[in-house]
Each structure stands twice: as structure tokens, then as C-alpha cells.
C-alpha positions as CSV (number, residue, x, y, z in Angstrom):
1,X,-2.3,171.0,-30.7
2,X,-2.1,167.9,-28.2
3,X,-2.5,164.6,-29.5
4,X,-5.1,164.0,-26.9
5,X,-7.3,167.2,-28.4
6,X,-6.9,166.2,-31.9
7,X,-8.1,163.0,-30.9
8,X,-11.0,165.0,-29.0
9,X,-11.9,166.5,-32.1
10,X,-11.6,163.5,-34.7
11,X,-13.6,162.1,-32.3
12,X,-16.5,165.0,-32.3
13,X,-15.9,165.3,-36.4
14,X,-16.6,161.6,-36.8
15,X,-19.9,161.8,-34.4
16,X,-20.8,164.4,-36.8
17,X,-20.8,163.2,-39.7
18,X,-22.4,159.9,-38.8
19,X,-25.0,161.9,-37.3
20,X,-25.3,163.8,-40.6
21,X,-25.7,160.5,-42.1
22,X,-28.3,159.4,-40.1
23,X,-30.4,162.3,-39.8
24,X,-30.0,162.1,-44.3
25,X,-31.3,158.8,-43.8
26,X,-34.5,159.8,-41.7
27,X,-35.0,162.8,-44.5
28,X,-35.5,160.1,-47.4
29,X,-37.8,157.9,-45.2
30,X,-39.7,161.2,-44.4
31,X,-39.8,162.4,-47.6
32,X,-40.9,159.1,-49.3
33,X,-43.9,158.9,-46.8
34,X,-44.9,162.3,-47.1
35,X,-44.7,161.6,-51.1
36,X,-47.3,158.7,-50.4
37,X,-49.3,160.5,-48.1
38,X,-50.0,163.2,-50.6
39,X,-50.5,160.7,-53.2
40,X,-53.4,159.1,-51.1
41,X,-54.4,162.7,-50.3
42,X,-55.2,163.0,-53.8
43,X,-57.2,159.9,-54.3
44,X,-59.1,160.5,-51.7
45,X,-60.0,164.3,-52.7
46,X,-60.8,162.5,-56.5
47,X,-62.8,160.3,-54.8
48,X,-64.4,162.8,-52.5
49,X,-65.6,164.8,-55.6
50,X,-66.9,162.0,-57.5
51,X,-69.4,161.5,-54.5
52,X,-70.1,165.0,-53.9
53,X,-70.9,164.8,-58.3
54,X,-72.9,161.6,-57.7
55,X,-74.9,163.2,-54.9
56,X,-75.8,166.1,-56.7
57,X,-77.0,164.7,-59.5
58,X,-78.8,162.4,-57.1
59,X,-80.8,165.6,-55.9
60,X,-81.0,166.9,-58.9
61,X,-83.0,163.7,-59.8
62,X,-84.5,163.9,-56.6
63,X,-86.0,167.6,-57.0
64,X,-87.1,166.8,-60.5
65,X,-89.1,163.5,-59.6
66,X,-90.4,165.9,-56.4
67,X,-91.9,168.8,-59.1
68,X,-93.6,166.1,-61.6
């Protein structure tokens, strides 16, 4: 192999792995927002059905105060 393609190919190899590196890099910030997206997913569907509780028992009241 020429010297000129073996530097051809370092070259390429090197691209490649900082490339690798980077796209690593963009995988943890990804990850780490998808991990707080999902965590606020869940605080708002807690929150969600402690409104949907509150309202029912709201109607419940509601009906009962209706019938009297």
C-alpha cells in the first residue's frame, strides 16, 4: 500500500472515529432530555388524575346537592 493511501485511510479512520464520538455525545444529551421529558410526562399525568379525582367528586357533590 502507498504512503499517500494509508494516509488516505488514517485520514477516513480518524474522521470516523471523531464522528463516532460526536454522534456518542449527541446520544447522552438525547437521552438525558428524553429522561426529563418522561419524568415531567409523569407529573403531569399525576397531576392530570388528581383533577379528573377532584372533579368527580366535585359532581358527585354536585348531583347529591341537585337530588336533596
Amino acid at each position: 500500500m502507498s504512503e499517500d493511501r494509508f494516509q488516505t485511510l488514517s485520514e477516513k479512520v480518524d474522521d470516523l472515529i471523531d464522528l463516532c464520538a460526536d454522534m456518542k455525545r449527541e446520544n447522552q444529551i438525547l437521552k438525558a432530555g428524553e429522561n426529563s421529558w418522561q419524568s415531567e410526562r409523569k407529573q403531569l399525568m399525576n397531576k392530570n388524575k388528581d383533577a379528573k379525582s377532584k372533579l368527580e367528586s366535585i359532581l358527585v357533590r354536585l348531583k347529591a346537592m341537585d337530588q336533596s
